[in-house]
N, CA, C and O atoms as a Tinker XYZ file with bonds, in Angstrom:
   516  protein
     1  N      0.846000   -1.177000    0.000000    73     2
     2  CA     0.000000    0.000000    0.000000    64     1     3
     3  C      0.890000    1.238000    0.000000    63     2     4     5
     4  O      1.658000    1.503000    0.925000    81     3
     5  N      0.733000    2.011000   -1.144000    73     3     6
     6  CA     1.276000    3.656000   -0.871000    64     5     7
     7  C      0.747000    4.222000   -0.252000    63     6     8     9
     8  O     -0.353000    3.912000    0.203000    81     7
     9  N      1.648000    5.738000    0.080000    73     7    10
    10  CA     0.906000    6.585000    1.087000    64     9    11
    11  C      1.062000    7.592000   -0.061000    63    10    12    13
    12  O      1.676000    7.562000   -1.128000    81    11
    13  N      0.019000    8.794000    0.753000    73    11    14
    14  CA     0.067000    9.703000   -0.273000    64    13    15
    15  C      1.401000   10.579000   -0.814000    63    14    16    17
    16  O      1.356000   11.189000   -1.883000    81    15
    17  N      2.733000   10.568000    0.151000    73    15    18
    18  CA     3.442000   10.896000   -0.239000    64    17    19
    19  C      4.126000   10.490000   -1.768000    63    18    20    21
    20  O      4.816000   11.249000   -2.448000    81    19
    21  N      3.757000    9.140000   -2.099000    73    19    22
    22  CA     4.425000    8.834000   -3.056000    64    21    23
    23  C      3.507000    8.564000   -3.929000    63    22    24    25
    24  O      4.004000    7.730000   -4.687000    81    23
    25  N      2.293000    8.834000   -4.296000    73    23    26
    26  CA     1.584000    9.161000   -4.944000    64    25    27
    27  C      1.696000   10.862000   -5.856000    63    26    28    29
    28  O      1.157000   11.164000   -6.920000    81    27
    29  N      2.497000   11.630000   -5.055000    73    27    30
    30  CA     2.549000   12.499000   -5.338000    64    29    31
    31  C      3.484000   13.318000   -5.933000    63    30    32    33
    32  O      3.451000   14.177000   -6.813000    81    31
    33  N      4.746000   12.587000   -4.875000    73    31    34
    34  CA     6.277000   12.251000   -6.094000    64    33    35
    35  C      6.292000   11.630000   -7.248000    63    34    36    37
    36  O      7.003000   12.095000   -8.139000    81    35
    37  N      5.605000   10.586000   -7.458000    73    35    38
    38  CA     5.189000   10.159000   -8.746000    64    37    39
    39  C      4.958000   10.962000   -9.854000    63    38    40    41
    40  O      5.520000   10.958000  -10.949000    81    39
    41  N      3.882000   11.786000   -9.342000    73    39    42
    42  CA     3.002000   12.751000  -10.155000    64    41    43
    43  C      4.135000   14.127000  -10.351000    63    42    44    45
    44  O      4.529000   14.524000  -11.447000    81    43
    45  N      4.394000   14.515000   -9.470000    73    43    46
    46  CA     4.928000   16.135000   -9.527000    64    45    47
    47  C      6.739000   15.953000   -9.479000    63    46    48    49
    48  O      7.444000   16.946000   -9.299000    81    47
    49  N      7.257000   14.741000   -9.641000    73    47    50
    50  CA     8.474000   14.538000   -9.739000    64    49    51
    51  C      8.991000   13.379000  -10.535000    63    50    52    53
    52  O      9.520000   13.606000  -11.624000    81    51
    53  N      8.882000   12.158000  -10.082000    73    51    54
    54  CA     9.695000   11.043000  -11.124000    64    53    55
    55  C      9.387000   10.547000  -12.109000    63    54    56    57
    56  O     10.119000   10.061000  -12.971000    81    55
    57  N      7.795000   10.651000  -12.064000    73    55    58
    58  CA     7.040000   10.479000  -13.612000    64    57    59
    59  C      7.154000    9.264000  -13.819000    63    58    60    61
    60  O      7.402000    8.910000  -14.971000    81    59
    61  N      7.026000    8.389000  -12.899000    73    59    62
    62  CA     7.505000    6.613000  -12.563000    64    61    63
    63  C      6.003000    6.419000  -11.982000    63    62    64    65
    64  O      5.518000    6.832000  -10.929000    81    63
    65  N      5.430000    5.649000  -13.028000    73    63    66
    66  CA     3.668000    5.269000  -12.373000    64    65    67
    67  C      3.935000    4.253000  -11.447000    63    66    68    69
    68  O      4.697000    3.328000  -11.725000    81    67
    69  N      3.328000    4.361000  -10.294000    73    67    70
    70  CA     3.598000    3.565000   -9.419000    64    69    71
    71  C      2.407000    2.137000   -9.361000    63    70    72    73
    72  O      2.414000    1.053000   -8.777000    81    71
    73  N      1.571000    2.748000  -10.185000    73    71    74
    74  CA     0.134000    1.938000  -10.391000    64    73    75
    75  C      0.022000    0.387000  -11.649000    63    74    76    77
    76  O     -0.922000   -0.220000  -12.155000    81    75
    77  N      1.097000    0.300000  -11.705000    73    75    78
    78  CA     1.493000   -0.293000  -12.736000    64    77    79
    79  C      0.339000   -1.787000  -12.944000    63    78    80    81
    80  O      0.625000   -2.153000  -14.084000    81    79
    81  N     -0.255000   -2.313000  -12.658000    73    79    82
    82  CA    -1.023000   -3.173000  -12.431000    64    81    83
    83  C     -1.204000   -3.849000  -11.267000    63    82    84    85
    84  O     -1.527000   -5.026000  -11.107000    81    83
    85  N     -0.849000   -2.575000  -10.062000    73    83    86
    86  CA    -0.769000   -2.927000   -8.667000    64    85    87
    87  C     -2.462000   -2.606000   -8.312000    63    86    88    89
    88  O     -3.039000   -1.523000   -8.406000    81    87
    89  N     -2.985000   -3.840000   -7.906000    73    87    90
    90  CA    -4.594000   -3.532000   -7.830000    64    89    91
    91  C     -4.613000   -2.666000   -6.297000    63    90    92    93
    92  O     -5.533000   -1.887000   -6.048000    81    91
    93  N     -3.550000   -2.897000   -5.381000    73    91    94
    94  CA    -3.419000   -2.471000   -4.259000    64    93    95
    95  C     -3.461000   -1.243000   -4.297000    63    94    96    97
    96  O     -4.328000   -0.559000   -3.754000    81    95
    97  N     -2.210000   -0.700000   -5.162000    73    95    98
    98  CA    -1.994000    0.476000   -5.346000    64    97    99
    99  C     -3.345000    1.218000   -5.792000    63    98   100   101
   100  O     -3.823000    2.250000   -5.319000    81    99
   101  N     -3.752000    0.543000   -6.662000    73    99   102
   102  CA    -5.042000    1.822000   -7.521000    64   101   103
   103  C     -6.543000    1.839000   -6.092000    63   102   104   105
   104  O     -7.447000    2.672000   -6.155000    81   103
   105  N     -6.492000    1.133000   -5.349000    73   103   106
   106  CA    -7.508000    1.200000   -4.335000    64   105   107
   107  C     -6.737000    1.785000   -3.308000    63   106   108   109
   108  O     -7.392000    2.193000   -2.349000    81   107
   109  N     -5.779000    1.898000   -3.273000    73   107   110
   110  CA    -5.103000    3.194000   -2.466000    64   109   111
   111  C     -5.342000    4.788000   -3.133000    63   110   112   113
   112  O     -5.188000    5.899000   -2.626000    81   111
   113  N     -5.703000    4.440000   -4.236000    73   111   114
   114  CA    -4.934000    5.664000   -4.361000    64   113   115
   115  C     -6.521000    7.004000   -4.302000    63   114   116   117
   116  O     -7.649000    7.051000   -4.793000    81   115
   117  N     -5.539000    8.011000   -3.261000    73   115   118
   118  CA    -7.225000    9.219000   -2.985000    64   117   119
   119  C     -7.042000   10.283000   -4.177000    63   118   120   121
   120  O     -6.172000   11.148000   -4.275000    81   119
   121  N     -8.267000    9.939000   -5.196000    73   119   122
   122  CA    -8.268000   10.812000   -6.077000    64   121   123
   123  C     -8.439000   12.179000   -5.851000    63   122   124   125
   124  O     -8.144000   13.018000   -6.702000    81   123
   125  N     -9.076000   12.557000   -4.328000    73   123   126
   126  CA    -9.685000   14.209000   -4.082000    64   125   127
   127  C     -8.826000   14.475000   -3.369000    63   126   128   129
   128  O     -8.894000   15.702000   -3.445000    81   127
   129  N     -7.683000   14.191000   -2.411000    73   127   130
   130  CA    -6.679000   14.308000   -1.868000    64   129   131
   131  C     -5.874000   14.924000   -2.607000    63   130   132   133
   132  O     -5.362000   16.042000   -2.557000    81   131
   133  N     -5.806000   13.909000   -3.432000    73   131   134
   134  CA    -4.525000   14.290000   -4.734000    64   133   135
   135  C     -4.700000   15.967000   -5.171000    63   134   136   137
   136  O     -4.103000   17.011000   -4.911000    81   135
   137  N     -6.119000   15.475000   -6.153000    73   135   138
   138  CA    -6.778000   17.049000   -6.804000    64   137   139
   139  C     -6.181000   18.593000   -5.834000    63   138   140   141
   140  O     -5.565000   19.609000   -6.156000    81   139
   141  N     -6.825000   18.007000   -4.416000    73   139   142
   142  CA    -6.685000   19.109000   -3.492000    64   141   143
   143  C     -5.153000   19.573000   -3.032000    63   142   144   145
   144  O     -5.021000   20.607000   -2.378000    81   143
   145  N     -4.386000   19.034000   -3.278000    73   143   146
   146  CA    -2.963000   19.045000   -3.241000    64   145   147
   147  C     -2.620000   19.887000   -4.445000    63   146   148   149
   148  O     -2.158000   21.000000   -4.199000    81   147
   149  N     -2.735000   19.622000   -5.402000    73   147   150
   150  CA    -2.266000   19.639000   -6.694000    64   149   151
   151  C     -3.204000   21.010000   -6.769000    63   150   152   153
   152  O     -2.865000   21.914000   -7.532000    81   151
   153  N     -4.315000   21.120000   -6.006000    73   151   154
   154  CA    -4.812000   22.663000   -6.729000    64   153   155
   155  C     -4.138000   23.685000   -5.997000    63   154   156   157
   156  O     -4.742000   24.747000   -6.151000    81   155
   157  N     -3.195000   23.798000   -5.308000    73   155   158
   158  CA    -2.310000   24.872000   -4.172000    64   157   159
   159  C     -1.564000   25.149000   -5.362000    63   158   160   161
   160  O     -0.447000   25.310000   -4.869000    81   159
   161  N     -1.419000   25.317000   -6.621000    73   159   162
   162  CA    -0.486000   25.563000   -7.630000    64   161   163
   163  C     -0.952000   26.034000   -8.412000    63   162   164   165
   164  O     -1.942000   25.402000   -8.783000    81   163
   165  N     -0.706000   27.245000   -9.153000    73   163   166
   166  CA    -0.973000   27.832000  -10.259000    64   165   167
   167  C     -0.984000   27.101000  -11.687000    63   166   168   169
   168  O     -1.766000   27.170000  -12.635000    81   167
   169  N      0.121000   26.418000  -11.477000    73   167   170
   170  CA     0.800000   25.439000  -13.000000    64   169   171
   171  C     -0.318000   24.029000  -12.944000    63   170   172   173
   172  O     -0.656000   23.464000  -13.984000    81   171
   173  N     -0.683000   23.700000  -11.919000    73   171   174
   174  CA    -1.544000   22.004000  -11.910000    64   173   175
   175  C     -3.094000   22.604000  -11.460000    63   174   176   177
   176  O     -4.034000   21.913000  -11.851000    81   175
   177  N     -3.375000   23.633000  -10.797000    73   175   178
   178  CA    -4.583000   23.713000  -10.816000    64   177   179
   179  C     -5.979000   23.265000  -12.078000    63   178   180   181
   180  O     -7.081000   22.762000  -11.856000    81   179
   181  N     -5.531000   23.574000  -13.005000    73   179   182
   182  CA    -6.658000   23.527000  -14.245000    64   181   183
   183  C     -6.625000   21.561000  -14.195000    63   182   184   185
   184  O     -7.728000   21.048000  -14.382000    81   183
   185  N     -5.691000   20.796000  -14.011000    73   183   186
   186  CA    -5.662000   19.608000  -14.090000    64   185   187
   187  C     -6.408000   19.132000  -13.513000    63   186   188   189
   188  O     -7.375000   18.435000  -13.821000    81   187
   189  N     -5.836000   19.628000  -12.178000    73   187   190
   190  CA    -7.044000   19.365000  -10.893000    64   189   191
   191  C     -8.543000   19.354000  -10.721000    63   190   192   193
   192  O     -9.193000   18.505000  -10.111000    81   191
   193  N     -8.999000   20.432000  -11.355000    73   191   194
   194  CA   -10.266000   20.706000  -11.317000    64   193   195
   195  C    -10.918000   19.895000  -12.390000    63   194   196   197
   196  O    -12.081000   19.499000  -12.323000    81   195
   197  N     -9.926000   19.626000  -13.593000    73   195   198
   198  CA   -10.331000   18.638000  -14.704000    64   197   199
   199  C    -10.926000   17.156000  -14.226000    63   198   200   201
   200  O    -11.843000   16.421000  -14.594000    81   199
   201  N     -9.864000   17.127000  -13.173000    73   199   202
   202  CA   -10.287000   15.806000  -12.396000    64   201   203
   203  C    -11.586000   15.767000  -11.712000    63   202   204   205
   204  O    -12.494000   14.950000  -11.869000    81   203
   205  N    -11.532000   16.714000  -10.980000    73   203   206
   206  CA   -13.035000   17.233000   -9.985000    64   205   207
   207  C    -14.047000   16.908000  -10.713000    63   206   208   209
   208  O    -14.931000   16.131000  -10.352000    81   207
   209  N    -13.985000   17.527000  -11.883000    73   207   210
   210  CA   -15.072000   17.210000  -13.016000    64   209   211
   211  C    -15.718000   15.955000  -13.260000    63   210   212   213
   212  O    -16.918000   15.707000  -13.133000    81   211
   213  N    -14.698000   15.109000  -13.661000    73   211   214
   214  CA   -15.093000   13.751000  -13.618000    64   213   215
   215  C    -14.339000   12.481000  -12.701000    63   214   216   217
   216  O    -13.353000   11.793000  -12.966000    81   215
   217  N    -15.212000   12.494000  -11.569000    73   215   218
   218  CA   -15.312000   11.753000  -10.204000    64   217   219
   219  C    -15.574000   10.024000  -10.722000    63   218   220   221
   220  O    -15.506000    8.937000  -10.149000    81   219
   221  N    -15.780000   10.319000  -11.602000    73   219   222
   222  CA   -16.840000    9.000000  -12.419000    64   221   223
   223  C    -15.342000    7.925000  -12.733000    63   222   224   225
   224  O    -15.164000    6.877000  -12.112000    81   223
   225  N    -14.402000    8.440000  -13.783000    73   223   226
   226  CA   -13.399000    7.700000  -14.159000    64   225   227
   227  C    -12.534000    7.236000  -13.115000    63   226   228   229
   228  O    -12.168000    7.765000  -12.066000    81   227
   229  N    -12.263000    6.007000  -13.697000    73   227   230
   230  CA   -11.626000    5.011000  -12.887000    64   229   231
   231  C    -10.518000    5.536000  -12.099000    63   230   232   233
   232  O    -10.061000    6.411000  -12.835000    81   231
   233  N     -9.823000    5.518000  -11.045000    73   231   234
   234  CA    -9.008000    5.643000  -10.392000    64   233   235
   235  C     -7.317000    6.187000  -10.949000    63   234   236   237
   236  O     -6.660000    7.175000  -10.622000    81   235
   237  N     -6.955000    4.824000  -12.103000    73   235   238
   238  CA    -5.861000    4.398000  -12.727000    64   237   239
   239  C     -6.103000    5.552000  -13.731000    63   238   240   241
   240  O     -5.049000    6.078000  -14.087000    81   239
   241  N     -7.126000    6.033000  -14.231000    73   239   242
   242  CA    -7.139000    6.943000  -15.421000    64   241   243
   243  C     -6.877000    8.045000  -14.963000    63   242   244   245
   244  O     -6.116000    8.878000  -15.455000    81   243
   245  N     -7.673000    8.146000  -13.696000    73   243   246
   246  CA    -7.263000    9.955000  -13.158000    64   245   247
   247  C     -5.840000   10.209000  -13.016000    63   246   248   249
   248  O     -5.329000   11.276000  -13.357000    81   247
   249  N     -4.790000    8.615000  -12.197000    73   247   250
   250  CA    -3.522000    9.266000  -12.109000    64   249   251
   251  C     -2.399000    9.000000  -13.082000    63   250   252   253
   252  O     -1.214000    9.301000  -12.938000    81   251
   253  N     -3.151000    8.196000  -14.408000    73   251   254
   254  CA    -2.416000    8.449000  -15.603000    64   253   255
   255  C     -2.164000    9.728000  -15.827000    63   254   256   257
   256  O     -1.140000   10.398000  -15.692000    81   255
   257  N     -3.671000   10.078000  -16.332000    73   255   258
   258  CA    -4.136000   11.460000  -16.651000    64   257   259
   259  C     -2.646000   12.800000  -16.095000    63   258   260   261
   260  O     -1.743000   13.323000  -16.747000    81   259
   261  N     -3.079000   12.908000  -14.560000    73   259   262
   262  CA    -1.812000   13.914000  -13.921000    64   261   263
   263  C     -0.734000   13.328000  -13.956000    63   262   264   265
   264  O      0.170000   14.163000  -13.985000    81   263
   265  N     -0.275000   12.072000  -13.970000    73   263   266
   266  CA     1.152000   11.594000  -14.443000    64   265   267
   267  C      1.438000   11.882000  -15.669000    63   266   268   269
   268  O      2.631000   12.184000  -15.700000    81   267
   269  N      0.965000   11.948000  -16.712000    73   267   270
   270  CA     1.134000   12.468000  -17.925000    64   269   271
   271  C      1.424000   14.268000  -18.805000    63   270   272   273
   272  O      2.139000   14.718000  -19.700000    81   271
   273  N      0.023000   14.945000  -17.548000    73   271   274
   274  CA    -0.282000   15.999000  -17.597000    64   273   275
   275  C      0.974000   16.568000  -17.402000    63   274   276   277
   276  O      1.698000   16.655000  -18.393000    81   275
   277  N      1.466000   17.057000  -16.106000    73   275   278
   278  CA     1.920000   17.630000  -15.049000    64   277   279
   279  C      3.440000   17.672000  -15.282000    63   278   280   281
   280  O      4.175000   16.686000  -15.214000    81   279
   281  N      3.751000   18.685000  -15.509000    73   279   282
   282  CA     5.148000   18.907000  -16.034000    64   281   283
   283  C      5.887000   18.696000  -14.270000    63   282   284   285
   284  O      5.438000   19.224000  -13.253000    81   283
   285  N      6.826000   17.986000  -14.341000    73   283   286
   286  CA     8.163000   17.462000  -13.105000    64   285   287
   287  C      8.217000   19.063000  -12.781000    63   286   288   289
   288  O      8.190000   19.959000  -13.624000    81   287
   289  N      8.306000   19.227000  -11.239000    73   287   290
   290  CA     8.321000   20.233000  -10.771000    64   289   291
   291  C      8.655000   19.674000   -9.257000    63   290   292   293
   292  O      8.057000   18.632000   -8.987000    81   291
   293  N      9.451000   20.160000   -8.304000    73   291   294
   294  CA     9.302000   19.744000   -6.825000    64   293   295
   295  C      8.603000   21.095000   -6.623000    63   294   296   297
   296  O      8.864000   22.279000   -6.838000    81   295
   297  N      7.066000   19.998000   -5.846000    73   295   298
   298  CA     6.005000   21.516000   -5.553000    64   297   299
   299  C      5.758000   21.214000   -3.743000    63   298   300   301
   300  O      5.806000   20.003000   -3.526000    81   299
   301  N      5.572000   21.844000   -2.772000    73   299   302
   302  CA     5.846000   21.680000   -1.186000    64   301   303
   303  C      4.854000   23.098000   -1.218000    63   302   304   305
   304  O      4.930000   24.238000   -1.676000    81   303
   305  N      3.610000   22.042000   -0.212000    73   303   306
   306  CA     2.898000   23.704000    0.779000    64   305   307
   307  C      2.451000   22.468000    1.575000    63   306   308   309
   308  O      2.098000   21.291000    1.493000    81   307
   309  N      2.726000   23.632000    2.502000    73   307   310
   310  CA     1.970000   23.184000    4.376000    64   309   311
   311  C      0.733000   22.787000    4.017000    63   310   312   313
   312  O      0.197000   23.332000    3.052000    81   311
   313  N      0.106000   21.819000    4.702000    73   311   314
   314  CA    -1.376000   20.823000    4.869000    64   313   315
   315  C     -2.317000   22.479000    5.897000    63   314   316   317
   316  O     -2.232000   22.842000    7.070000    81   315
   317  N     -3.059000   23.000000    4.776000    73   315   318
   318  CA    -3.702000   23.898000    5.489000    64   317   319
   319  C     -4.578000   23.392000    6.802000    63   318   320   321
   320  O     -5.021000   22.248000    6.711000    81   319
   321  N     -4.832000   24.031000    7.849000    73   319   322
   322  CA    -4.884000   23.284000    9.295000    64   321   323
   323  C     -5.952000   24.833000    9.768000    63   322   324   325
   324  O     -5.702000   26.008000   10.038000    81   323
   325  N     -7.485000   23.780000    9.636000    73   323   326
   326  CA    -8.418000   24.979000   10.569000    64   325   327
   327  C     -8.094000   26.084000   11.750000    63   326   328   329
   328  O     -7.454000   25.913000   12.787000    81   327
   329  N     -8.727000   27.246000   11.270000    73   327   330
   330  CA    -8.170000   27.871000   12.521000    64   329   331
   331  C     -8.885000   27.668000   13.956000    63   330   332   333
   332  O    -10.062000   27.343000   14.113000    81   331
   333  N     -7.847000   27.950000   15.069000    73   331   334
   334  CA    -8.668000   28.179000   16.290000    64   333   335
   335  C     -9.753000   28.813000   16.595000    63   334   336   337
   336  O    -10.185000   29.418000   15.615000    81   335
   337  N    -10.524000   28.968000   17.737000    73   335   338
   338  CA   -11.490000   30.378000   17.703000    64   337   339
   339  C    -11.392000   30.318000   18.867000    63   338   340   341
   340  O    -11.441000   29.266000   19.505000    81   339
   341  N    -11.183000   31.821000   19.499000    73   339   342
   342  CA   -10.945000   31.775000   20.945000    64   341   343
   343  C    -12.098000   31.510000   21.404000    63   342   344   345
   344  O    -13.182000   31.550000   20.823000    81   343
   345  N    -11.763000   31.136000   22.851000    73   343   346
   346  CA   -13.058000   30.724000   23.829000    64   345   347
   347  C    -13.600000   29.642000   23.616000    63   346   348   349
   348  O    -13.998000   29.088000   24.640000    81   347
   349  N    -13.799000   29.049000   22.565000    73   347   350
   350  CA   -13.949000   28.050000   21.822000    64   349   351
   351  C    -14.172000   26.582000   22.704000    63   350   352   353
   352  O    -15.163000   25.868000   22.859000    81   351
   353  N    -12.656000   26.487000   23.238000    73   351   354
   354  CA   -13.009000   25.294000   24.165000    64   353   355
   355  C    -13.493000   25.465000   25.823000    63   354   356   357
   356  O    -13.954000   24.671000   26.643000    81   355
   357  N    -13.154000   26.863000   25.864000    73   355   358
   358  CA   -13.726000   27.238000   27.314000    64   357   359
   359  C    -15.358000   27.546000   27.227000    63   358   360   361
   360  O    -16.049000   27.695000   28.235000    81   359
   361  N    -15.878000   27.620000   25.834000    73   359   362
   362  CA   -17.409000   27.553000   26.437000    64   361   363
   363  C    -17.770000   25.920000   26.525000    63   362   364   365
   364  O    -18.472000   25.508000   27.449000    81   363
   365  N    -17.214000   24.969000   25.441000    73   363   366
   366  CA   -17.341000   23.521000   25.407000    64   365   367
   367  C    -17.004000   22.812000   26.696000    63   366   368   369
   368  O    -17.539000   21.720000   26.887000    81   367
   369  N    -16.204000   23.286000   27.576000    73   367   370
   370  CA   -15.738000   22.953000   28.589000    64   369   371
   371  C    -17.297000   23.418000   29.476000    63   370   372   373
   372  O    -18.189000   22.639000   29.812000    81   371
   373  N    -17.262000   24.536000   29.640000    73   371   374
   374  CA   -17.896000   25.207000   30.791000    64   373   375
   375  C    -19.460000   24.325000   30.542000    63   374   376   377
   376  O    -19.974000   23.666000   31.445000    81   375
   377  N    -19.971000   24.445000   29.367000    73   375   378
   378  CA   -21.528000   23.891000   29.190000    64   377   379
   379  C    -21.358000   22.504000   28.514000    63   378   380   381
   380  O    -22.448000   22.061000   28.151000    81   379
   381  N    -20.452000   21.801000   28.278000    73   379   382
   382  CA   -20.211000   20.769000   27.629000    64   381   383
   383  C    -20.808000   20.699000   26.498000    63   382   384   385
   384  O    -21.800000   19.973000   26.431000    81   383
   385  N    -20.442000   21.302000   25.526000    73   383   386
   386  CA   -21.311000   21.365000   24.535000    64   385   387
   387  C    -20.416000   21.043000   23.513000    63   386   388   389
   388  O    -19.340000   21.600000   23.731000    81   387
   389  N    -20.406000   20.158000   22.150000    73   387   390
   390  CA   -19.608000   19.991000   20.967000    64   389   391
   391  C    -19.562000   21.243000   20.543000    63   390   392   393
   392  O    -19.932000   22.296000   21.064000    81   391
   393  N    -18.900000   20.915000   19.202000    73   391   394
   394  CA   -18.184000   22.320000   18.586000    64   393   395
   395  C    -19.354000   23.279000   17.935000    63   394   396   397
   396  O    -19.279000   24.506000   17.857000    81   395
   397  N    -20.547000   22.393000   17.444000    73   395   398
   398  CA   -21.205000   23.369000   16.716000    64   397   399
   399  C    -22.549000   23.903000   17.806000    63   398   400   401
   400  O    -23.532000   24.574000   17.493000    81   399
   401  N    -22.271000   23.479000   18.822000    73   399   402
   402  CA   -23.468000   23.747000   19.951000    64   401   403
   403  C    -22.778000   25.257000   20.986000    63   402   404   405
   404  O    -23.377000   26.104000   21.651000    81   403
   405  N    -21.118000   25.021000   20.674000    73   403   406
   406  CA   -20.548000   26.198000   21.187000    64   405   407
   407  C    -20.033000   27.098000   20.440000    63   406   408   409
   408  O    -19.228000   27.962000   20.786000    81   407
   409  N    -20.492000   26.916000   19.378000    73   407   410
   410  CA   -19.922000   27.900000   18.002000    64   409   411
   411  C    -21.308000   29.040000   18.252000    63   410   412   413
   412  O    -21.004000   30.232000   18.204000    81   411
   413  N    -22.999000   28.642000   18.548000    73   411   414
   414  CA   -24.073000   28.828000   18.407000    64   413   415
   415  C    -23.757000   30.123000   19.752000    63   414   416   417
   416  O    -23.741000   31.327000   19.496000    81   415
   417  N    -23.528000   29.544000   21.158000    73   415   418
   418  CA   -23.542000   29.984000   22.009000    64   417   419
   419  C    -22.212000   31.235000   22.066000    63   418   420   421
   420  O    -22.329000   32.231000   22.779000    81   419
   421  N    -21.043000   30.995000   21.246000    73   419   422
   422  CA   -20.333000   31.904000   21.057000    64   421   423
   423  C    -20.996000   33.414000   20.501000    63   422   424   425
   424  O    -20.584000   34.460000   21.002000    81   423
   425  N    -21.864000   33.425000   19.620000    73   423   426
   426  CA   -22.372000   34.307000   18.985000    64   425   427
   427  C    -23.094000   35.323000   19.892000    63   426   428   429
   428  O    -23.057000   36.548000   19.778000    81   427
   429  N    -23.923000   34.416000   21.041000    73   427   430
   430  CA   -24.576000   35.466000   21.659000    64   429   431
   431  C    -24.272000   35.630000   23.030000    63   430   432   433
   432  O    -24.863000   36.396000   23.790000    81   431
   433  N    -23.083000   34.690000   23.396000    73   431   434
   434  CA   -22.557000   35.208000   24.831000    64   433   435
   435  C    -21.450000   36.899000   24.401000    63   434   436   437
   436  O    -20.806000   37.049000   23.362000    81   435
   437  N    -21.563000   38.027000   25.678000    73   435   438
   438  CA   -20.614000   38.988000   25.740000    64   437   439
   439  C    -19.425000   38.629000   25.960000    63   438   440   441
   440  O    -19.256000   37.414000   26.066000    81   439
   441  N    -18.555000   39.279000   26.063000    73   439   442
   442  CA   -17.013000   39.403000   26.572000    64   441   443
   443  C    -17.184000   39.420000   27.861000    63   442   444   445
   444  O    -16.368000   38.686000   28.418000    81   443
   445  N    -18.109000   40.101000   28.782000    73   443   446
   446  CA   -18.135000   39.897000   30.020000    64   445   447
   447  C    -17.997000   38.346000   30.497000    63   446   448   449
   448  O    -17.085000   37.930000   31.211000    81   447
   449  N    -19.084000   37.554000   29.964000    73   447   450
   450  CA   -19.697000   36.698000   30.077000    64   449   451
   451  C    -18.828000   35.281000   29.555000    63   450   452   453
   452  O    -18.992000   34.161000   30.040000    81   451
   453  N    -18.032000   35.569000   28.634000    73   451   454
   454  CA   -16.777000   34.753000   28.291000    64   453   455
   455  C    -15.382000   35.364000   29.347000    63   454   456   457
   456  O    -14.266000   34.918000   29.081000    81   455
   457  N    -15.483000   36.067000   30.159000    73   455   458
   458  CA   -14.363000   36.378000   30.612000    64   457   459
   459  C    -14.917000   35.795000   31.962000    63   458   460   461
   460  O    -14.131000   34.927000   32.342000    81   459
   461  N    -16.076000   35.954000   32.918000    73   459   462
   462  CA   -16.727000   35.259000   33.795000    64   461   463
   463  C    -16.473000   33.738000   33.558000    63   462   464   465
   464  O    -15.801000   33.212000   34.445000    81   463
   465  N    -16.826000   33.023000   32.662000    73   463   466
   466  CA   -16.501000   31.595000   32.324000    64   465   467
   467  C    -15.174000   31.380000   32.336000    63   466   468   469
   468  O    -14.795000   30.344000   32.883000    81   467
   469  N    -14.336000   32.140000   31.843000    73   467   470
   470  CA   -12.663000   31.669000   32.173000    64   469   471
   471  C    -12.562000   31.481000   33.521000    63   470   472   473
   472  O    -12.517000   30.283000   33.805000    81   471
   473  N    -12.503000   32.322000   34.588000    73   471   474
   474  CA   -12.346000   32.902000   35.827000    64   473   475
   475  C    -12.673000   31.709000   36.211000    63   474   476   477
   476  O    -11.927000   31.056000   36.941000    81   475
   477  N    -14.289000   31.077000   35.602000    73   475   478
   478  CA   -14.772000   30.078000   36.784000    64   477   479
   479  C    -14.525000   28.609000   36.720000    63   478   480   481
   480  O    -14.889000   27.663000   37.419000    81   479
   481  N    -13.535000   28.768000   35.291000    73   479   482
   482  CA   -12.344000   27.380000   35.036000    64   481   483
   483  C    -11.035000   27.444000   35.571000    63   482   484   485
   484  O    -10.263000   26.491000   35.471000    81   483
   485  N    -10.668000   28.740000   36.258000    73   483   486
   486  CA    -9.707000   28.698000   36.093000    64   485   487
   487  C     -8.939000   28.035000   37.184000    63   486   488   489
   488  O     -8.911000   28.572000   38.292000    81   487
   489  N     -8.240000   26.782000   36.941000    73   487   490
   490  CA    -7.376000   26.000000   37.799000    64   489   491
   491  C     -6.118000   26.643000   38.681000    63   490   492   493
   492  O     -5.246000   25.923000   39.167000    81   491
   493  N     -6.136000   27.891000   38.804000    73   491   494
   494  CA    -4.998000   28.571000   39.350000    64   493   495
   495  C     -3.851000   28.524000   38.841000    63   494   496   497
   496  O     -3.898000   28.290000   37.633000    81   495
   497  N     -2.226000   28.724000   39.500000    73   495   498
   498  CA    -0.972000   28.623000   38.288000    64   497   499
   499  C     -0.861000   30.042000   37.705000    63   498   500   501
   500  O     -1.710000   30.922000   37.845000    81   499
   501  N     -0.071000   30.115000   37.245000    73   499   502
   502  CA     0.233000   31.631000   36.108000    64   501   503
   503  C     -1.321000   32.042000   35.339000    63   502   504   505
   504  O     -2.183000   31.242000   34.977000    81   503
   505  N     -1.345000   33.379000   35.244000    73   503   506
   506  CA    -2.291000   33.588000   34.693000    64   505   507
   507  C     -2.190000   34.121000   32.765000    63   506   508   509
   508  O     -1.455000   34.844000   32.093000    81   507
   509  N     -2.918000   33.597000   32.619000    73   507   510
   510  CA    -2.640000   34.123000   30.742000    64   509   511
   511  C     -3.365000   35.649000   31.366000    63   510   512   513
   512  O     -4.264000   35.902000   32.168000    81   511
   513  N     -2.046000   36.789000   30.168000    73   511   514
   514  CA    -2.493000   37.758000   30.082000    64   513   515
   515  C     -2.486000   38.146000   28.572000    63   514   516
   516  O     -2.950000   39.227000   28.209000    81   515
């Protein structure tokens, strides 16, 4: 089984199909992963979205397709990573509530009222200022 790393060196560097009649390989392999990788680039984006398009074709065709496409390039961006939201886990904490039950309650609690809820978690120790 590949990982996506080398699914992707494949594609954007050695131009060496790794899928070669590896049935393993082609049920490994994440076609929207890929796409979404490959669209952080100006030069592979249009490929990408070509792919998006049709979800339908087989696996082995999509990463012919960008193995073929995709001119050798070493391409590297950070795995974009949701942002925080303050208070966030101190109202989930305080009312036990999941993320989208304290996302709700974020909206209409004050600053008073989120600064009261810290206070009445707060385990003592250094204080965040």
């Amino acid at each position: 089984m590949y990982q996506l790393k080398d699914y992707l060196y494949s594609i954007n560097q050695s131009k060496k199909s790794i899928l070669n009649d590896d049935v393993d390989g082609e049920r490994g392999y994440p076609p929207y992963i890929i796409n979404r990788c490959l669209s952080s680039f100006t030069d592979t984006i249009l490929f990408a979205n070509e792919m998006n398009k049709h979800p339908h074709l087989p696996k082995k065709l999509q990463y012919d397709f960008l193995l073929n496409s995709v001119k050798p390039r070493k391409r590297f961006s950070p795995w974009a990573r949701k942002d925080s939201i303050d208070y966030l886990d101190i109202v989930k904490e305080y009312y036990g509530y999941n993320d989208d039950k304290a996302l709700q309650a974020l909206r209409i609690l004050t600053m008073d009222q989120l600064d009261t809820i810290k206070k009445a978690l707060s385990k003592g120790g250094k204080h965040e200022r």
